[in-house]
N, C-alpha and C positions, 0 to 999 in steps of 0.2 A: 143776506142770508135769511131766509126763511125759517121760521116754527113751527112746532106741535105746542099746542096747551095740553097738556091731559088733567082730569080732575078727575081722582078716584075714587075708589072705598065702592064702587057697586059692581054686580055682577053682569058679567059678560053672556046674556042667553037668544036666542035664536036661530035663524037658519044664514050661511052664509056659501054663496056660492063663490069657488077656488079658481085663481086667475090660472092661463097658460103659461107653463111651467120659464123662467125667467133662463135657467140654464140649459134649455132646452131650443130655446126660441135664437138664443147666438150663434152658435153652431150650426143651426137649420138656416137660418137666414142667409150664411157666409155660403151651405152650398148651395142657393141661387143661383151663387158667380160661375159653380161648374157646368149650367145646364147651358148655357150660352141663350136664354130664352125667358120663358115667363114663367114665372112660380107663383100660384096666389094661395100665401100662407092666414090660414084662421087661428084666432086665439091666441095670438100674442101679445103679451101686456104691453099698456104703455107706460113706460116709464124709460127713466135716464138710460140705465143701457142699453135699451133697444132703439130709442133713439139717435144714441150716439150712433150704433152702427149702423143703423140705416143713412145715416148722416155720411159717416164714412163710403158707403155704395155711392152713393149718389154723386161724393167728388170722384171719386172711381169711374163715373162713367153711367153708372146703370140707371137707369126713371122709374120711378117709386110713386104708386098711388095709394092712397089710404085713405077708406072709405066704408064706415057702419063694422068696425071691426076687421076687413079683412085688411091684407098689404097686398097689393099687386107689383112684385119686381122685373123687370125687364131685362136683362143682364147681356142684351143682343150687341149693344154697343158699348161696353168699356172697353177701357182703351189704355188703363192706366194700370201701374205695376208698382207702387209706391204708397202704401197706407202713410196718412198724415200724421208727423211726428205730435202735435198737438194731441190731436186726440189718441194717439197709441199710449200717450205717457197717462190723459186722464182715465182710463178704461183697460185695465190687467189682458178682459178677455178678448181683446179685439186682436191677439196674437192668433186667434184661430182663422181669422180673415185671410192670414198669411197659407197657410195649406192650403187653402181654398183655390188660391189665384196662384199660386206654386202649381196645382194639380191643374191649372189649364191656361195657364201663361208660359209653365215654366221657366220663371221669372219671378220674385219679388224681392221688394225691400221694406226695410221696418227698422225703428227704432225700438231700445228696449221697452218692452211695457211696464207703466205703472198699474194704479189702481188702491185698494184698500193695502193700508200697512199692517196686514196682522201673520205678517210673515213672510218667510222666504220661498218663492213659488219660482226658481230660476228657470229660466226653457234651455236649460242643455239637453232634457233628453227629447224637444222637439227639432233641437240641431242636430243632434247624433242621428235622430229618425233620417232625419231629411237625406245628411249624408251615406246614410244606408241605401238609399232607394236612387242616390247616383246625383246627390247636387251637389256643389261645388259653393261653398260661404267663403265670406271673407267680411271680414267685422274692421270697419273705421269709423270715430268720431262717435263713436256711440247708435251705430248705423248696421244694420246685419245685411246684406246682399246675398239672397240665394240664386242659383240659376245654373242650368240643364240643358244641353241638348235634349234629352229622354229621360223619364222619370221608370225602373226598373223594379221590378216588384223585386221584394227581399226578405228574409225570414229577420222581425226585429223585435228583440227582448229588451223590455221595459224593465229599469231595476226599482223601479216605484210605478205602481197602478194608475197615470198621472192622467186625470180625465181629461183634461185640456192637450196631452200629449198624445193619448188615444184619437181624439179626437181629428188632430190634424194628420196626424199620418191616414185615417182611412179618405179624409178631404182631399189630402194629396194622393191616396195612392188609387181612387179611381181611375183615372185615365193610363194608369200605369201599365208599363207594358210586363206580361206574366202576373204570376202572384205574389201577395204582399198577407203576411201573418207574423199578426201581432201577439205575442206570450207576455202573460204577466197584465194584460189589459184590465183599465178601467170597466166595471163591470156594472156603472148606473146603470139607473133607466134613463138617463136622457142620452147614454152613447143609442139605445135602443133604440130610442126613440131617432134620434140622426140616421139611425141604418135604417128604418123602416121609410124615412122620408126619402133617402137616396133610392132605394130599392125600388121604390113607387115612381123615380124619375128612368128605372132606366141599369143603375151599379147593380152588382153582384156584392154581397155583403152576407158570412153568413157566421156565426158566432157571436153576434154581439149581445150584451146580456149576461156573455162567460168572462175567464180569462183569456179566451183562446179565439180571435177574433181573422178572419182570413177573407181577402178583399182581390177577387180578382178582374181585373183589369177590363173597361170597356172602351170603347172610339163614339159612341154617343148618347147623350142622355134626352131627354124629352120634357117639354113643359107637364108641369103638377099643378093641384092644388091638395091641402094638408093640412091639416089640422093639428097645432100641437099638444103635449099631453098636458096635465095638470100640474099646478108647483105644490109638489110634495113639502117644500122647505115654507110654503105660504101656508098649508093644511094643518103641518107641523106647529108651526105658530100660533094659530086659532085655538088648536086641541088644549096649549100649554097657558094661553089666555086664559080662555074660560077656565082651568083648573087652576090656575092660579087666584082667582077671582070667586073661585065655588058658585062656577055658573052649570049652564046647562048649554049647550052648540048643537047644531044639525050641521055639517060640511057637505056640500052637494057639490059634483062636477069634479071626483075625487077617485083616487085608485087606491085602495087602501093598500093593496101587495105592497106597493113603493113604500109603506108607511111600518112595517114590522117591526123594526127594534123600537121605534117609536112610540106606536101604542103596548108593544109588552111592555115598556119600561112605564107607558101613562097607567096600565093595569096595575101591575107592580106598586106606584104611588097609591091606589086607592078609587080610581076613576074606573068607573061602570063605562064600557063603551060596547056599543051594538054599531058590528057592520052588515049594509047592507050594500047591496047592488049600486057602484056608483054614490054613497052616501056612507057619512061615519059621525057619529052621535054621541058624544059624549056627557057623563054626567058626573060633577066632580065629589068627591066625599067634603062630610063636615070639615076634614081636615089631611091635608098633603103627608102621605108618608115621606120619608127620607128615602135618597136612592144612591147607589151609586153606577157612575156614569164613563166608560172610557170611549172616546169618539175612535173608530174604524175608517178606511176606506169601504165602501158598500160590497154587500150588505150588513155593513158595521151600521154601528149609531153615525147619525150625521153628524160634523163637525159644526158645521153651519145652526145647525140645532140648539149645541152644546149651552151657547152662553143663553140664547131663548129656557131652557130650560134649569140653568142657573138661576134666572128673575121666577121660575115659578116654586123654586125652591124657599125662595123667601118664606112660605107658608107651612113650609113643613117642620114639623113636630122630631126632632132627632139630629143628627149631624148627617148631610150629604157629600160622598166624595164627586167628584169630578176631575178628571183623567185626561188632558190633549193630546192626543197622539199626531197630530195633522198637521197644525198652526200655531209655532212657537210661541207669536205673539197675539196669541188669542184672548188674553188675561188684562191686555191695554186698559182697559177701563175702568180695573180695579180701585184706582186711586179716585175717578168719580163718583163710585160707589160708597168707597167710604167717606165720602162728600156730604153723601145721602144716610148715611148714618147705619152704613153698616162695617162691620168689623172685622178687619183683611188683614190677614199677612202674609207674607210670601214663606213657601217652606222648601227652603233649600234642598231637602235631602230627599225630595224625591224626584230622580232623573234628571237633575235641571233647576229649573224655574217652577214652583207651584201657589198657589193659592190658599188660604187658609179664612174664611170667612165667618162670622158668628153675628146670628141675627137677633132679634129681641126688642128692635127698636123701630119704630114706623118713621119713614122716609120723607124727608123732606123735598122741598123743590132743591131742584141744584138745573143746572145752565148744563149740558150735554155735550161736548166735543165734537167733532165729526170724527174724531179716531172713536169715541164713545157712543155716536149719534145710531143707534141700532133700535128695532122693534124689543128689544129686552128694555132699552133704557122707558121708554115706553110702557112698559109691561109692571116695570115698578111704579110710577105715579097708575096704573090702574091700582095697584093693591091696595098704596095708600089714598088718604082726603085731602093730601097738597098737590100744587102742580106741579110737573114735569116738564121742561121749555126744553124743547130737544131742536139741535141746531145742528137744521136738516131739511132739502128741498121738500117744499109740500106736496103731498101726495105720491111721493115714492118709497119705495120698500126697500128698507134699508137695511145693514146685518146686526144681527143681534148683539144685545151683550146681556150680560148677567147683574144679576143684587140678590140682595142676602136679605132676613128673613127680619119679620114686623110683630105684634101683637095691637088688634085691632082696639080703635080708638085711641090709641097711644100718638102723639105727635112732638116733632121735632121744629124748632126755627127754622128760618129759612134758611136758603145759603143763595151769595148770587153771583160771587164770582168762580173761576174757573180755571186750571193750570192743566196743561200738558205735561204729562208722565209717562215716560218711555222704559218698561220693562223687559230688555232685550232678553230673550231664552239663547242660552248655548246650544240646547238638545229638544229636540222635538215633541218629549213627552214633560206634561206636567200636570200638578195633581189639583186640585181646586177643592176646599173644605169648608162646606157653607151648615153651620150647625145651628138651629133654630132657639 
């Protein structure tokens, strides 16, 4: 297992240009497999999941060249209908693999996905999709088999906005015969971004972006190439650094639109930001106001955000709430937090499971989890002048987590060992009380 050192106490200032969007770049990758042909996608990071999936194509059948950034995929010759149990369990999102080769196999199998434990992300409503549009599952051994004579377009209501479920039904429902609308749809920009890449090969795709998403049915697609958009959730990160840090950032290669509750709520704290064209500039104040934060499906606040914005809370002057609506077990790492020498408890009585956190004490090192190992954990050895050893492959971007709040020059002993703490939520919402 690989490290991060971090040494902190300085501020985070310059200019940094934003990788291609990380949840953006799976789901474009996967429709590759529908064009039966070459796709050459620019601007996808590299890191662990995009390798994984490309890993996945590759035993699938398809040839993969990668070269000066771009990926050249060939998808002429697979052959296979079976995503590998191995990697399905290390990687949640490789279940979008599955519409993919559904929409032009009519055929697949899969085992259930793992991936990060911060909660419960079931795919029944990409089961239910599936068998709306006329396939036929059957579940043994921990093994799902779908498969179709004809994949039938169908009118199908999501009872949750489920990005990943959005997702696979318009993968599958390309080729499908009639039309296919979806109510109740995931409303990113990275579903947009997928239909914009489809569209450019070839599907008819028109709603996406809304709740109301409608996918009618084509017989061929054509070689692309495409560029994907910017990770608003990587932008995200940078803006809550440097404000964290009472720095100064330029972000370049950035859409700020994708970024709204974001930067209101960076305003809101106290940060000067100026957008421009393709670039967002922030400047932090002498000092972080307090906020309060409930994570949304988009255009809500990002969940994914949530605990990044928690570690920049550490600095603010007041008590902050925080609110998950999303990720029951988004609060995991509160027990290494207070590791670190912040002050948590859980508060029963709102909804569920919640957070109560009180800051005032500068952070020590502490050893990092991989249920813990996130750019927030991170984010607190920037605040403080100890290290941070976050136990995590090098050079990937990892999911956030949150810490509580310091007063500068102040320091704590070390800590070096490490315990796994499982705070299972009943109910989906919980409150998180980080007071400075």
């Amino acid at each position: 297992m690989k490290s991060y050192i971090i040494e902190g106490g300085k501020k985070l200032s310059g200019e940094v240009k934003i990788s291609g969007s990380k949840n953006a770049s799976l789901p474009i990758i996967a429709s590759s497999i529908l064009n039966s042909n070459i796709t050459k996608l620019y601007n996808v990071p590299n890191i662990k999941d995009t390798r994984i999936t490309l890993k996945i194509l590759r035993l699938l059948g398809c040839k993969i060249k990668q070269n000066s950034g771009k990926i050249e995929i060939n998808s002429k010759k697979m052959n296979k209908k079976e995503i590998p149990e191995e990697l399905m369990r290390e990687m949640r999102s490789t279940v979008i693999l599955a519409g993919a080769i559904l929409g032009r196999f009519k055929e697949v199998t899969f085992s259930y996905p793992g991936g990060c434990d911060i909660g419960s992300r079931p795919i029944d409503l990409h089961l239910n999709a599936f068998e709306k549009l006329g396939v036929q599952i059957e579940e043994e051994a921990g093994f799902i088999h779908c498969k179709c004579d004809k994949i039938v377009g169908n009118d199908i209501n999501l009872d949750f906005p489920s990005v990943g479920a959005t997702e696979n039904i318009i993968l599958a429902s390309v080729y499908a015969e009639g039309i296919t609308k979806i109510t109740n749809a995931a409303m990113e920009p990275e579903i947009e971004d997928l239909a914009k890449c489809l569209n450019k090969m070839g599907a008819k795709i028109e709603g996406a972006g809304t709740n109301e998403i409608k996918i009618t049915g084509v017989k061929k697609l054509k070689p692309i190439g495409y560029s994907v958009m910017p990770d608003r959730i990587e932008a995200g990160t940078f803006l809550c650094m440097a404000a964290a840090t009472l720095g100064k950032i330029k972000l370049v290669n950035v859409e700020a639109k994708h970024l709204d509750p974001v930067i209101n709520k960076l305003q809101e704290a106290g940060c000067l930001i100026t957008i421009e064209k393709n670039s967002i500039q922030l400047e932090a104040p002498k000092r972080i106001k307090p906020l309060e934060i409930k994570t949304m499906p988009y255009p809500g606040f990002p969940t994914d955000l949530q605990p990044i914005f928690g570690a920049m809370l550490v600095t603010a002057k007041g008590t902050s709430v925080i609110i998950e609506n999303i990720f029951e077990n988004r609060y995991k790492y509160i027990t290494e937090l207070k590791r670190m020498g912040a002050k948590a408890t859980i508060d029963q009585t709102y909804h569920g499971e919640a957070h109560n956190a009180a800051g005032g004490e500068r952070h020590t090192q502490a050893l990092i989890q991989p249920i813990a190992a996130g750019i927030g954990g991170a984010a607190v050895g920037l605040c403080g002048n100890a290290h941070a050893h976050k136990a995590a492959e090098a050079g990937e971007k990892a999911a956030g987590q949150e810490c509580k709040g310091y007063e500068p020059g102040q320091q704590l002993a070390p800590c070096h060992d490490a315990q796994h703490h499982d705070h299972a939520g009943k109910e989906n919402a919980h409150h998180g009380i980080l007071p400075a």
